[in-house]
C-alpha positions in Angstrom: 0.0 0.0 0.0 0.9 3.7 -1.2 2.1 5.3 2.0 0.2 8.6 0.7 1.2 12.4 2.7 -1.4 14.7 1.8 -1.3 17.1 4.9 -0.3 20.0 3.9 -0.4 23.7 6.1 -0.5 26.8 3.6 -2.5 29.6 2.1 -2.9 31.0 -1.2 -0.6 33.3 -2.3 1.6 33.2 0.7 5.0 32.4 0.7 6.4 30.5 3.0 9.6 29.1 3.6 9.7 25.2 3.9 13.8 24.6 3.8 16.8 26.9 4.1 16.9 27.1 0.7 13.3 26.7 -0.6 10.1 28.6 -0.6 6.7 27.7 -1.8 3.5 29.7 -3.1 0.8 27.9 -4.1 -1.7 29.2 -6.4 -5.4 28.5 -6.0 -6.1 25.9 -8.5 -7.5 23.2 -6.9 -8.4 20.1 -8.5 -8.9 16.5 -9.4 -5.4 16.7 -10.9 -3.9 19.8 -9.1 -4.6 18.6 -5.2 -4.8 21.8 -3.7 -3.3 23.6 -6.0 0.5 24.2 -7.9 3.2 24.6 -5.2 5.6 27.0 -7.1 8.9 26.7 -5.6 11.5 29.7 -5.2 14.9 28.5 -4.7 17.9 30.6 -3.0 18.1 33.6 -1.8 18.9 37.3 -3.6 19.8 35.6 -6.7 17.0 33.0 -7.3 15.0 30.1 -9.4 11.3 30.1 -9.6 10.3 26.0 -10.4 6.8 25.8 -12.3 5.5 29.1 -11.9 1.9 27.1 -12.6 -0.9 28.4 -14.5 -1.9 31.6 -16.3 -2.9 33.7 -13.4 -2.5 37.3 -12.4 -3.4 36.6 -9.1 -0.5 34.3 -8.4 2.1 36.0 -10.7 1.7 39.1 -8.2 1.9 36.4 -5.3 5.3 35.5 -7.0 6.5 38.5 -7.4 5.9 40.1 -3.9 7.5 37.0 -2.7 10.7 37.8 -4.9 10.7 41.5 -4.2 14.3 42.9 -3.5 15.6 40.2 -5.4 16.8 38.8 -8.4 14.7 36.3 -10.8 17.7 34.4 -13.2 15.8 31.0 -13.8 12.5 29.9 -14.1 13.0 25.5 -14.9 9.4 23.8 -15.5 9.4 20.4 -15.4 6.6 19.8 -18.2 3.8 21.6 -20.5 0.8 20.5 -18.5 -1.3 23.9 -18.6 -1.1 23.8 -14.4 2.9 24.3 -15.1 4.2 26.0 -17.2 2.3 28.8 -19.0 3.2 31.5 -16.2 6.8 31.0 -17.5 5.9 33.6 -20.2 4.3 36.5 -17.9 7.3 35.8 -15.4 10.1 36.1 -17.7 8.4 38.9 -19.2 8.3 41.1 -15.6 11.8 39.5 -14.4 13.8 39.0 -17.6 14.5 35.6 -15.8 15.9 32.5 -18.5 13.2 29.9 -18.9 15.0 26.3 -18.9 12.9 23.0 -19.6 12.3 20.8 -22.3 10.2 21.0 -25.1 7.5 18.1 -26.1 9.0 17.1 -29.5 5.0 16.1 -30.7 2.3 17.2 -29.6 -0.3 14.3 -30.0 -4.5 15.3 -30.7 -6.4 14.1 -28.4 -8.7 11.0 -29.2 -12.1 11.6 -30.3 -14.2 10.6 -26.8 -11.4 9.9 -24.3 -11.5 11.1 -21.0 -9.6 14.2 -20.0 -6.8 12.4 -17.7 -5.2 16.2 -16.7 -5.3 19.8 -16.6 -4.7 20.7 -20.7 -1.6 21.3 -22.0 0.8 24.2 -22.7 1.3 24.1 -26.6 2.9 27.2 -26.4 5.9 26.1 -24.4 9.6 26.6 -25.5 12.3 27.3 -23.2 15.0 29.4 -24.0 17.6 26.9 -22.7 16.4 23.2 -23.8 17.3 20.6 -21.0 15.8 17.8 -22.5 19.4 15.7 -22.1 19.8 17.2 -18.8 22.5 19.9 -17.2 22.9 22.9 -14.2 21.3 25.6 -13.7 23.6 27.5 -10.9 23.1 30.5 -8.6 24.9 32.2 -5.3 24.8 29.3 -3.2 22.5 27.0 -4.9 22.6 24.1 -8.0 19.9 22.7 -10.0 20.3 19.1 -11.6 18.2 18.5 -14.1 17.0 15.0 -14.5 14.9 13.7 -17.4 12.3 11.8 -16.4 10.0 10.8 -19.6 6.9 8.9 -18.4 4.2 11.5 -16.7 4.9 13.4 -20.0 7.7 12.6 -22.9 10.0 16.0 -21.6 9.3 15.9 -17.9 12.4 16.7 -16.0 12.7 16.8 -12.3 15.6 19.0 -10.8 18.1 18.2 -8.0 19.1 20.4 -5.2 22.3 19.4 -4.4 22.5 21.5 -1.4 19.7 19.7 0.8 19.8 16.1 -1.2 16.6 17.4 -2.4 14.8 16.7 -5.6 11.5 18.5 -7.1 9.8 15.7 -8.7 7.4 17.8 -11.0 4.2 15.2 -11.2 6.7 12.4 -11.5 6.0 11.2 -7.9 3.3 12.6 -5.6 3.0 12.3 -1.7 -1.2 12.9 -2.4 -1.4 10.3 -5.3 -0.5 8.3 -8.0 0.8 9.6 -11.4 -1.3 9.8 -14.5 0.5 7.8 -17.4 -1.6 8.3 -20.5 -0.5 7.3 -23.9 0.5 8.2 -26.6 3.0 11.5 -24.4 2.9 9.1 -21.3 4.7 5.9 -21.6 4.8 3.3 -18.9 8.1 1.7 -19.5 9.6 4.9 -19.6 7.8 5.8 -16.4 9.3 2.8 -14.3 13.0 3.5 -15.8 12.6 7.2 -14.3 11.4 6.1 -11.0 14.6 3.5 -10.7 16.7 6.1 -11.8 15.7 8.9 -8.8 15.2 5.8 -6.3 19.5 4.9 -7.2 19.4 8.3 -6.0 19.1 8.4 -3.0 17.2 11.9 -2.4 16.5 13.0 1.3 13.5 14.6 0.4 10.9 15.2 -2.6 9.5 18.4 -3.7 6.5 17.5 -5.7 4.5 20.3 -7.6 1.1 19.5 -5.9 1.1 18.5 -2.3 3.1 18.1 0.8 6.9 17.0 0.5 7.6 13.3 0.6 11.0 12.5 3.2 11.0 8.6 3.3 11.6 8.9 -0.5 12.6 5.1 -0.8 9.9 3.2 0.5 7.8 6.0 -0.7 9.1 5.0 -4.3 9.2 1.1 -3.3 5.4 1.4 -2.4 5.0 4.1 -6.0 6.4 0.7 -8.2 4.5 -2.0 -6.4 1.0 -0.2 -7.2 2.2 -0.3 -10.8 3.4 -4.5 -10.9 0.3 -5.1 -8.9 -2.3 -3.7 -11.8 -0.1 -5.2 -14.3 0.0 -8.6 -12.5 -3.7 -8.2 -12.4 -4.1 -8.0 -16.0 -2.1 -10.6 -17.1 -4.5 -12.6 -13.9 -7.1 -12.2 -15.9 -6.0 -12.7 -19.5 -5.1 -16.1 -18.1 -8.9 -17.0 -18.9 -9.0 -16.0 -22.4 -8.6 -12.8 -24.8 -10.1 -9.6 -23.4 -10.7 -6.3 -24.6 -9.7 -3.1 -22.4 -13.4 -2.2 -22.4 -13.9 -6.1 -21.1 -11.2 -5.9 -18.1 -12.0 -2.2 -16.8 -15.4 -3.4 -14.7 -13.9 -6.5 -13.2 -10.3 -5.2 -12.1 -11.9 -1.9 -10.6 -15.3 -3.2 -9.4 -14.8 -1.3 -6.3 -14.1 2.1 -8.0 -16.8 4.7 -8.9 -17.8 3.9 -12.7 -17.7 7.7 -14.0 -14.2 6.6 -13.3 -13.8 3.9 -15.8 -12.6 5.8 -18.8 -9.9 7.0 -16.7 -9.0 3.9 -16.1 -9.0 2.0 -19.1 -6.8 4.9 -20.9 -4.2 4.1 -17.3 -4.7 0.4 -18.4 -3.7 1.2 -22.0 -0.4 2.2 -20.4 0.2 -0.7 -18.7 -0.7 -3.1 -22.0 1.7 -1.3 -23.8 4.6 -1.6 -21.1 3.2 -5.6 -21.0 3.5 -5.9 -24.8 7.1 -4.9 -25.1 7.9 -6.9 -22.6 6.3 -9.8 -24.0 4.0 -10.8 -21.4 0.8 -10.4 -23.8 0.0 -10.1 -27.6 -1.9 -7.5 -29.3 -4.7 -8.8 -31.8 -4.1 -4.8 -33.2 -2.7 -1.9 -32.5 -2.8 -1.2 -29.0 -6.6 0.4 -27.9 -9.2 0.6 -25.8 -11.3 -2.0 -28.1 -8.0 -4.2 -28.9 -8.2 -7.6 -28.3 -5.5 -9.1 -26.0 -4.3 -12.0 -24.8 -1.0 -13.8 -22.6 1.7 -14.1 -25.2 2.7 -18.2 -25.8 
């Protein structure tokens, strides 16, 4: 079981210091995807980095800005183009003159005709000015950003170090409050489990997410994040054992005990995991990999 932290003590546009080196405004845009809102992180002092400045809102650029006032805006690093992330980037450069660093999506995919809207939108707009899609530093008076590419959530999401407290913001890659959304064709479940071995070999003191509280027993925290995952996968291949099934087929037996508007969400979740159980050939694919594809346990 997911040993979830979701308490979190805040208000809305405050800024509050949560680590010698960090400090957190988050804006009011609650959600089913949000929690209680993006935590926008403001890293160093006099010289600093503002992490996912969040969505286009006046209300919380001004909260961002009285938070910085006296000092020095020289970075602004998102970790993806989900519309509750990044498209403040623009307003904030333009009022600081601060460097935008990220990585761009290299295709943005349409959206399918019916499927259920798994998160906030997305930023088609967004382009950094420095492209950290193979990672690198982004320094300041007493402070150093890693960035770590972490495809899976989103193709470019990238998570950034703090070498300084051990600390890494983990962008929607890994959430104290819940599970990540992994939604093909962008989200890629193989890719997702590579990342999350790659910052567990890290051995981070704490995590920073974007929407909730910060995680500090990062391991088992990330032990408990990949076990949910092997369990639905193991759950699938469970029931495949009694013949070919469709998506559409599995979805009300292996969540039964989950609200049905909540299916759709689901099955696009259960996509991901086919996929990650097709390459690894566990299971064939009477088609190209959909909702309605037939499936079955490979030979």
């Amino acid at each position: 079981m997911i040993p979830y932290v979701r308490e979190i003590d805040f208000q809305y546009g405050a800024c509050d210091p949560v680590s010698p080196l960090i400090r957190r405004v988050v804006a009011n845009n609650p959600g089913p995807f949000t929690f209680k809102g993006t935590g926008t992180y403001i890293v160093g002092h006099g010289e600093v980095a503002v992490i996912d400045p969040g969505p286009d809102d006046p209300t919380h650029l001004a909260a961002i800005l009285k938070a910085v006032e006296g000092e020095r805006v020289i970075a602004i690093p998102i970790t993806h183009h989900h519309s509750d992330h990044s498209p403040l980037a623009a307003a904030l450069k333009a009022a600081t003159g601060a460097t935008v660093y990220g990585c761009a999506v290299a295709h943005h995919h349409a959206e399918e005709a019916g499927a259920p809207r798994m998160e906030a939108g997305h930023d088609h707009d967004f382009r950094p000015d420095v492209s950290l899609c193979a990672g690198g530093t982004i320094e300041g008076p007493g402070w150093t950003l890693e960035a770590i590419p972490t495809p899976g959530h989103t193709s470019n999401h990238l998570c950034y170090a703090l070498a300084e407290e051990n600390a890494l913001f983990s962008g929607d890659h890994i959430m104290g409050w819940s599970t990540t959304v992994i939604t093909p064709p962008d989200g890629d479940m193989t890719d997702y489990l590579q990342s999350l071995a790659k910052v567990r070999a890290r051995g981070f003191a704490t995590l920073w997410p974007t929407h909730g509280p910060p995680i500090r027993e990062v391991a088992p925290f990330i032990d408990a994040y990949v076990a949910h995952r092997q369990e639905r996968m193991d759950q699938i291949t469970t029931a495949l054992a009694a013949g070919p099934a469709t998506i559409n087929d599995l979805v009300p037996k292996l969540y039964a005990d989950v609200d049905s508007r909540l299916w759709p969400a689901a099955a696009r979740s259960m996509l991901a995991a086919i996929i990650h159980l097709e390459r690894a050939g566990e299971i064939e694919a009477g088609g190209p990999p959909g909702i309605d594809t037939s499936y079955r346990l490979a030979p």
